[in-house]
VOPADO-987864 format. One record per residue (C-alpha): residue number from 1; residue in three letters; y, z, x. Coordinates in Angstrom, 1 decimal. Layout:
<i->NUM | aa->ALA | v->Y | w->Z | u->X> .
...
END
This chain:
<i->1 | aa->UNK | v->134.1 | w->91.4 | u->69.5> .
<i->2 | aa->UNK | v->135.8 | w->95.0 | u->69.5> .
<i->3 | aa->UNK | v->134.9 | w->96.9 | u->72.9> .
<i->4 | aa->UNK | v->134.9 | w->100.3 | u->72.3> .
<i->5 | aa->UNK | v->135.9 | w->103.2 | u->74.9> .
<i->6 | aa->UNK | v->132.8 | w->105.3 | u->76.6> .
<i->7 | aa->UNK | v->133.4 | w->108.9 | u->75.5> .
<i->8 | aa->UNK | v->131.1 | w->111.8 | u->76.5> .
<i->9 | aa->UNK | v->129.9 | w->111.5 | u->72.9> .
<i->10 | aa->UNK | v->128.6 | w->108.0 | u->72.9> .
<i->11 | aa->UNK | v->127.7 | w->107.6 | u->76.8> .
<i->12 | aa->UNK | v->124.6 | w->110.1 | u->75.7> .
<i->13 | aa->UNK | v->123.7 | w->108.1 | u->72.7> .
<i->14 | aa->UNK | v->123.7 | w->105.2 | u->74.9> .
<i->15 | aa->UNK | v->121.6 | w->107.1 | u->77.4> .
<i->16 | aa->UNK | v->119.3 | w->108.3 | u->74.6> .
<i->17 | aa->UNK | v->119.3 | w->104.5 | u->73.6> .
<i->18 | aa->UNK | v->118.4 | w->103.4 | u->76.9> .
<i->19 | aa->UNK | v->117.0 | w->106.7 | u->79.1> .
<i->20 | aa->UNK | v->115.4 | w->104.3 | u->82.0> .
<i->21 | aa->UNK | v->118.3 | w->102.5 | u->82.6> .
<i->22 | aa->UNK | v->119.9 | w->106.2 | u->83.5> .
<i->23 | aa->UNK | v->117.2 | w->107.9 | u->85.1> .
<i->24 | aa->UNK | v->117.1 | w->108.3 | u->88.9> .
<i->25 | aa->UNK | v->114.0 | w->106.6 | u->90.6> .
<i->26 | aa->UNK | v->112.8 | w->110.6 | u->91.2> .
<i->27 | aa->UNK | v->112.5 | w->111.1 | u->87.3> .
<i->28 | aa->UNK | v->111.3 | w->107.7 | u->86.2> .
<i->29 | aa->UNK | v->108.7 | w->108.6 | u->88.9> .
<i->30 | aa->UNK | v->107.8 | w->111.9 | u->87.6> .
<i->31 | aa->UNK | v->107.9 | w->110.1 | u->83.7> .
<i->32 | aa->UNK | v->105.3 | w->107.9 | u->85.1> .
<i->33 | aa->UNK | v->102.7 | w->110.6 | u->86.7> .
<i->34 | aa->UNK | v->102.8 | w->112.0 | u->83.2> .
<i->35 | aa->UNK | v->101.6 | w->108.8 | u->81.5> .
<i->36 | aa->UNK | v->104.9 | w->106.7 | u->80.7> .
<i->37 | aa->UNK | v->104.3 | w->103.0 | u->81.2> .
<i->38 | aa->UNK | v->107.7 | w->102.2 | u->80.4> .
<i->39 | aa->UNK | v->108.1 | w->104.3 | u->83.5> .
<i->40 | aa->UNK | v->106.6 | w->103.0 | u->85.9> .
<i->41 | aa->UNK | v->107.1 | w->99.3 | u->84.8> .
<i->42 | aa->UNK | v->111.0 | w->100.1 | u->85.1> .
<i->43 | aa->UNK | v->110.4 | w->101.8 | u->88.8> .
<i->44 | aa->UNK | v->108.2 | w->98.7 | u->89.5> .
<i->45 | aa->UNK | v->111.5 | w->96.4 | u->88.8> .
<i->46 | aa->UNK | v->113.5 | w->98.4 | u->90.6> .
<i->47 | aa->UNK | v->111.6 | w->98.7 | u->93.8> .
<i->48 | aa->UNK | v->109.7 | w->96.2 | u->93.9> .
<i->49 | aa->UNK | v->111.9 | w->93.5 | u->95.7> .
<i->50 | aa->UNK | v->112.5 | w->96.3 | u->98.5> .
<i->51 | aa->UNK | v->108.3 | w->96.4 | u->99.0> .
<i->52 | aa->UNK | v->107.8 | w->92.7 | u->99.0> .
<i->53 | aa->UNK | v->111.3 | w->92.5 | u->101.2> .
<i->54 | aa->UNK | v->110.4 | w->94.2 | u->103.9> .
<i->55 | aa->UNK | v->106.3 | w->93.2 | u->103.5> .
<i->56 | aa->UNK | v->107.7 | w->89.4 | u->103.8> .
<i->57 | aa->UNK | v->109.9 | w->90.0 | u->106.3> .
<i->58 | aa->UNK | v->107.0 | w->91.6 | u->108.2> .
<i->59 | aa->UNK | v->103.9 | w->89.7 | u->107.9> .
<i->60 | aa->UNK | v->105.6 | w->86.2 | u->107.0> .
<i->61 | aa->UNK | v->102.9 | w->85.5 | u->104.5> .
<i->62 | aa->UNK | v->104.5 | w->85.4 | u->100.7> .
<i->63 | aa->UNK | v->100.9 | w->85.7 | u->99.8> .
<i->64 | aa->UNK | v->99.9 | w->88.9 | u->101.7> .
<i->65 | aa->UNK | v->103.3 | w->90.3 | u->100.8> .
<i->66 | aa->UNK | v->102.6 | w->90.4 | u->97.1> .
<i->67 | aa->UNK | v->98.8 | w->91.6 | u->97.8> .
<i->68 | aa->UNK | v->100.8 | w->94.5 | u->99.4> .
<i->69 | aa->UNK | v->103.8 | w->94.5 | u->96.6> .
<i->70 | aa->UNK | v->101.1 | w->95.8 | u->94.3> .
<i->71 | aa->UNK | v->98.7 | w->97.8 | u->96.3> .
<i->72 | aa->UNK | v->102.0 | w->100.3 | u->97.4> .
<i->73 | aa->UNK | v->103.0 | w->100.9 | u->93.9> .
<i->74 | aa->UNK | v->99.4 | w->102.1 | u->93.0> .
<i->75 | aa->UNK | v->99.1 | w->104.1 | u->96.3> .
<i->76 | aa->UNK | v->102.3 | w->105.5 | u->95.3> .
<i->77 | aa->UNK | v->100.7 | w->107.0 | u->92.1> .
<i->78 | aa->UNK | v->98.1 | w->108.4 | u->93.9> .
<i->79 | aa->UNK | v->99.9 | w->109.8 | u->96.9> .
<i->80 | aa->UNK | v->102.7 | w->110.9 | u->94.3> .
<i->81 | aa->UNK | v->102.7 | w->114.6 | u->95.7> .
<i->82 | aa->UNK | v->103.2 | w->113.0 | u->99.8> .
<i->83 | aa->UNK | v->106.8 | w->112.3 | u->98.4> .
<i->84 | aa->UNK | v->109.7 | w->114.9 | u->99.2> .
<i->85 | aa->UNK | v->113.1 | w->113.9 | u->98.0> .
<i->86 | aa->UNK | v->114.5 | w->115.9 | u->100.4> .
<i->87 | aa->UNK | v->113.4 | w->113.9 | u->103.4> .
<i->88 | aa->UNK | v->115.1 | w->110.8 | u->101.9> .
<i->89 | aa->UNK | v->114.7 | w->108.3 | u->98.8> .
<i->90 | aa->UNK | v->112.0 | w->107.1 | u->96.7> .
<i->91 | aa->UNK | v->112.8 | w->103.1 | u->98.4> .
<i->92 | aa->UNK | v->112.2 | w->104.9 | u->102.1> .
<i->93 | aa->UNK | v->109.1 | w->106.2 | u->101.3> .
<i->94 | aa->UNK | v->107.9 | w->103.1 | u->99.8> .
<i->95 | aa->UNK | v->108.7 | w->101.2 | u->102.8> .
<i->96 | aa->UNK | v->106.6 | w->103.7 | u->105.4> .
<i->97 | aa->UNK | v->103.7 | w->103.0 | u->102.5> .
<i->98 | aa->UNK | v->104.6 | w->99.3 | u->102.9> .
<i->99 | aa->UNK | v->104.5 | w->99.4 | u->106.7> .
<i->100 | aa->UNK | v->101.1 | w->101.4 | u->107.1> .
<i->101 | aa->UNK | v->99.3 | w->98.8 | u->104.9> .
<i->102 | aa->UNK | v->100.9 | w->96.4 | u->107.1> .
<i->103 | aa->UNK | v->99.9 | w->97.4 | u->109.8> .
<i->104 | aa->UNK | v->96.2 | w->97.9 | u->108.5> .
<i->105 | aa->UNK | v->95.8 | w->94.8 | u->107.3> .
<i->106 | aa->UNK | v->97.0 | w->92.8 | u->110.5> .
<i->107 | aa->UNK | v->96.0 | w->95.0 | u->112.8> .
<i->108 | aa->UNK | v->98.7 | w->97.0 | u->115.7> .
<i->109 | aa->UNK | v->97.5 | w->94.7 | u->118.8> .
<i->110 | aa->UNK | v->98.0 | w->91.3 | u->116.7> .
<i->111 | aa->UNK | v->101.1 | w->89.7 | u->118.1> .
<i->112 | aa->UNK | v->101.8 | w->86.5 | u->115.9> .
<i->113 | aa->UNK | v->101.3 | w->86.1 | u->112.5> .
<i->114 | aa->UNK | v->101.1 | w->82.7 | u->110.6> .
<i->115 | aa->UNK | v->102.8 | w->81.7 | u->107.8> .
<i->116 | aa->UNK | v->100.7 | w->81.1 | u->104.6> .
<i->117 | aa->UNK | v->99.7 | w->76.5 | u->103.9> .
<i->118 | aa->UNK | v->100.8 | w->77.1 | u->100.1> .
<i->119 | aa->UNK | v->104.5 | w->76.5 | u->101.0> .
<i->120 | aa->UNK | v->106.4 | w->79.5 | u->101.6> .
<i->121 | aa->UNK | v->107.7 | w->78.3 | u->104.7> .
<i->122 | aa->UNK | v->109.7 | w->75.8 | u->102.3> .
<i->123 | aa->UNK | v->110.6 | w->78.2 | u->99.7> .
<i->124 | aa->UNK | v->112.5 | w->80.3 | u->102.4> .
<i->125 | aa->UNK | v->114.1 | w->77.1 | u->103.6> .
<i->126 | aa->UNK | v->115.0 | w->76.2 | u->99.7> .
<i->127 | aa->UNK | v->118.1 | w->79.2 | u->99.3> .
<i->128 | aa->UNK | v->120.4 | w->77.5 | u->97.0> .
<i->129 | aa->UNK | v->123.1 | w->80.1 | u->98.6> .
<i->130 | aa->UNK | v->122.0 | w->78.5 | u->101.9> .
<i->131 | aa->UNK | v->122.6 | w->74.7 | u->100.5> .
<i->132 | aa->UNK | v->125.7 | w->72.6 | u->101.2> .
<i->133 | aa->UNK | v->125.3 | w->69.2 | u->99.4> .
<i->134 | aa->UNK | v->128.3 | w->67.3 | u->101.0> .
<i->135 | aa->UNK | v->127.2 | w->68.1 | u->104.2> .
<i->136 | aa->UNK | v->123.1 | w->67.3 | u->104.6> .
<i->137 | aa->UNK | v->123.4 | w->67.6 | u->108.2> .
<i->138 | aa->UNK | v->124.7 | w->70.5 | u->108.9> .
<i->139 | aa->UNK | v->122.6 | w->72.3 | u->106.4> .
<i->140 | aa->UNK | v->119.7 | w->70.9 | u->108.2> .
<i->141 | aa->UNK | v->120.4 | w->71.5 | u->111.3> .
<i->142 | aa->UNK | v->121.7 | w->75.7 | u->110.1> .
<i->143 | aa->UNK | v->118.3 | w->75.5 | u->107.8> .
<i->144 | aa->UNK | v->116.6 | w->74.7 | u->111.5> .
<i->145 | aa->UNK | v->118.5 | w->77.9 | u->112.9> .
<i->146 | aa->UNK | v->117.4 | w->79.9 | u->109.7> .
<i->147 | aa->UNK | v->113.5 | w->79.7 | u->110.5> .
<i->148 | aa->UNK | v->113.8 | w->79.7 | u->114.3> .
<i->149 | aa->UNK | v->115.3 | w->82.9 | u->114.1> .
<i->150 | aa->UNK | v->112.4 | w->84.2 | u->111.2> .
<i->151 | aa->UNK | v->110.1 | w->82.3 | u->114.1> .
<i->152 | aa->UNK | v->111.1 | w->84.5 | u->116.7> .
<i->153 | aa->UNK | v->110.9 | w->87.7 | u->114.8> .
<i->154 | aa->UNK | v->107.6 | w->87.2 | u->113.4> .
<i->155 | aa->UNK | v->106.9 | w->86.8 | u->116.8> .
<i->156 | aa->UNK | v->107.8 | w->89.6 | u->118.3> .
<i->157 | aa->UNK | v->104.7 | w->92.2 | u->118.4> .
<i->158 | aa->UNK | v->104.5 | w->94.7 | u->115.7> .
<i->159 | aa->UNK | v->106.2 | w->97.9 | u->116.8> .
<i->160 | aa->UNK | v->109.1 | w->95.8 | u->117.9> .
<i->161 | aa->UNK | v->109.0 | w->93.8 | u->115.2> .
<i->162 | aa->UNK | v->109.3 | w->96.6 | u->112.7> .
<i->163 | aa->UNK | v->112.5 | w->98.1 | u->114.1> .
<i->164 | aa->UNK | v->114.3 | w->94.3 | u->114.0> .
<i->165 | aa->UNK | v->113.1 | w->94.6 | u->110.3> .
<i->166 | aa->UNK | v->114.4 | w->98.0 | u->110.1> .
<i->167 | aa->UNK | v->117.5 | w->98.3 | u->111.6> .
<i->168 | aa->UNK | v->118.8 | w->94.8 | u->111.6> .
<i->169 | aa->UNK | v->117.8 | w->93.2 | u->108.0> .
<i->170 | aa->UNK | v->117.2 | w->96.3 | u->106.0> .
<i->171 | aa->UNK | v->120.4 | w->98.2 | u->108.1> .
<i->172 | aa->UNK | v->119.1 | w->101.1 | u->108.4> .
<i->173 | aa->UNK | v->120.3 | w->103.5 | u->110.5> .
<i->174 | aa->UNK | v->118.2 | w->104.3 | u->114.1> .
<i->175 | aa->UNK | v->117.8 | w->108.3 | u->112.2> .
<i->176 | aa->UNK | v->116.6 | w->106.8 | u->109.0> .
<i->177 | aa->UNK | v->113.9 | w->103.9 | u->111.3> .
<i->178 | aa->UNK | v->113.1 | w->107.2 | u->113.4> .
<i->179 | aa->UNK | v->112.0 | w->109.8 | u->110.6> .
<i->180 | aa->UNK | v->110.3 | w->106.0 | u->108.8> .
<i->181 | aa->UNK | v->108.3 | w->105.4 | u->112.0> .
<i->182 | aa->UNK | v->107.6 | w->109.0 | u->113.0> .
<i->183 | aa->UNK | v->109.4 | w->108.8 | u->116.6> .
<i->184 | aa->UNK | v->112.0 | w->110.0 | u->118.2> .
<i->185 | aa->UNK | v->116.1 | w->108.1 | u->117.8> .
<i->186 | aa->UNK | v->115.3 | w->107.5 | u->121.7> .
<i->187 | aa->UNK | v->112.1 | w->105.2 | u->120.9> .
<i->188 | aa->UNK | v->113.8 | w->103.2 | u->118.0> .
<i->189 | aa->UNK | v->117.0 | w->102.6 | u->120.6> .
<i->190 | aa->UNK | v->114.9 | w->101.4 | u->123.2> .
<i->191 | aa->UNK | v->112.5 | w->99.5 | u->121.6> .
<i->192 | aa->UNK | v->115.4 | w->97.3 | u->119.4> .
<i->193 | aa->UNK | v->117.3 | w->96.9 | u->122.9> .
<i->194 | aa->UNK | v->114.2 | w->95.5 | u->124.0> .
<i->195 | aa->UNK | v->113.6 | w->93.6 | u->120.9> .
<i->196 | aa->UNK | v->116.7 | w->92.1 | u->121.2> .
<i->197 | aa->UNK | v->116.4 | w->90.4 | u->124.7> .
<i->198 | aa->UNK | v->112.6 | w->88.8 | u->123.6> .
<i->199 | aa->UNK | v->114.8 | w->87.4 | u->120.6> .
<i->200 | aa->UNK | v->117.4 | w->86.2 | u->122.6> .
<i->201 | aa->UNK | v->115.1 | w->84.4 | u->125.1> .
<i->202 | aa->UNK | v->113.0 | w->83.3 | u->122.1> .
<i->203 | aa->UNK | v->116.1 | w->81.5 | u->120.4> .
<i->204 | aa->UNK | v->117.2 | w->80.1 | u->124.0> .
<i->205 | aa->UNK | v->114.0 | w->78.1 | u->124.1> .
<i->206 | aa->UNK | v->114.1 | w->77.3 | u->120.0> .
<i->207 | aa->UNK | v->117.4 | w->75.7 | u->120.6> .
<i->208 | aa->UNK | v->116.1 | w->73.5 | u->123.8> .
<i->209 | aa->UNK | v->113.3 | w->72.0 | u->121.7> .
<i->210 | aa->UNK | v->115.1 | w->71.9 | u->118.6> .
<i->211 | aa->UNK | v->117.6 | w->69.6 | u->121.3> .
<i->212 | aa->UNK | v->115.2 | w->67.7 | u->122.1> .
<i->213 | aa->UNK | v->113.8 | w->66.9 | u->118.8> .
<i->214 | aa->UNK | v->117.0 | w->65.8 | u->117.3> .
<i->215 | aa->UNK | v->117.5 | w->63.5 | u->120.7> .
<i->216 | aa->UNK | v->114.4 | w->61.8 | u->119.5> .
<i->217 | aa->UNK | v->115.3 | w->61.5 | u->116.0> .
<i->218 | aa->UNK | v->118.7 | w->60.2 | u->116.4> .
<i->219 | aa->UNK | v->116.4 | w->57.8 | u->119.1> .
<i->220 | aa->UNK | v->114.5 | w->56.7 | u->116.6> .
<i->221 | aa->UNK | v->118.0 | w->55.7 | u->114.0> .
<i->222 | aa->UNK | v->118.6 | w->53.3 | u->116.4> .
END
C-alpha cells in the first residue's frame, strides 16, 4: 500500500476527518459542555485510566474505583467552570476531583482500607508484563514483593498515603502534589519523608513473615 507524505494540505483534511483525535483535552471539554457526545465519550477514553489509576491506587478497591471513575467525569460536567487551564491540565484537576470523593467516601481518620472479595487482589497479581514462565519461582516470590509493597501503601493513613500516590506512582513533582493538595512544597516534603520510613518499616516486617512462610512451605515439600 502507497504511503503518502503529510503536507499542510492533507494534515487538515485529516484533522477535519478526525477532529477529536486532534483536539486538546481543553476543547474536547468545551465541545462537550455544548452538547457533543462524541466529546465527552473521547475525553472519557482519554482520562479515564488516569481517574481509575489513581482511585485504585488509593482506595485498593477496583470496585469503588470505578463507582468513582464515573462519578468524577459527571462532576466534571457540572463543576466545568471550577477548571482554570492556567493552573495546570485537565488530568490534574481530575485527580484533586478523584481525591476529594476519595476521601468522602472512606472517610480522612480511616487508616486501612480492604481490598474488594470479587478478586481484584488477583487481577493486580495477573500482569502478563509481570509473568516470567521459565522461572515460576521467582515470579512468585517478585509477585509476593509486588502486593506487599501495594499492602504497605494502602496502609499508610490517607494524607500520607496520597502523597506516595502522588509523587512516587503518578511522579509528580512536590509543586504539582502541593497546588493538588492545597499545602505548602514544605508539607508534601515532609509528609513523603515520613511516608517513606512507615513504608520502609512496613516492608521490613512483610519480608520477615513472607520468610517465614516460605520456611514452612518448603517444610512442608519435604
Amino acid at each position: 500500500m502507497p504511503r503518502y507524505p503529510i503536507t499542510n494540505g492533507n494534515r487538515k483534511m485529516i484533522e477535519v476527518m478526525n477532529p477529536s483525535e486532534t483536539c486538546s483535552d481543553e476543547t474536547l471539554l468545551q465541545r462537550a459542555l455544548a452538547g457533543s457526545e462524541e466529546a465527552f465519550t473521547k475525553l472519557y477514553q482519554r482520562l479515564r485510566g488516569v481517574v481509575y489509576r489513581f482511585a485504585l491506587q488509593m482506595s485498593g478497591s477496583a470496585g469503588l474505583a470505578e463507582d468513582v471513575t464515573q462519578d468524577v467525569f459527571l462532576i466534571l460536567l457540572r463543576k466545568a467552570e471550577l477548571f482554570d487551564p492556567q493552573r495546570g491540565a485537565l488530568s490534574t484537576y481530575l485527580i484533586q476531583i478523584t481525591r476529594n470523593e476519595i476521601l468522602r467516601r472512606l472517610g480522612r481518620d480511616q487508616a486501612y482500607v480492604f481490598l474488594d472479595d470479587d478478586g481484584s487482589e488477583e487481577a493486580a497479581l495477573s500482569d502478563e508484563s509481570l509473568i516470567v514462565s521459565s522461572d515460576p519461582l521467582g515470579n512468585l516470590v517478585r509477585n509476593e514483593e509486588i502486593e506487599a509493597v501495594r499492602q504497605a501503601v494502602l496502609a499508610l493513613p490517607l494524607h500520607y498515603r496520597e502523597v506516595v500516590v502522588l509523587c512516587e506512582l503518578e511522579e509528580m513533582s512536590y509543586t504539582e502534589a502541593a497546588a493538588l493538595l492545597g499545602c505548602a512544597i514544605g508539607t508534601v516534603r515532609s509528609r513523603l519523608h515520613r511516608a517513606r520510613a512507615l513504608l520502609k518499616q512496613r516492608l521490613n516486617e512483610s519480608t520477615t513473615e513472607q520468610d517465614a512462610l516460605r520456611v514452612k512451605r518448603a517444610a512442608c515439600l519435604r
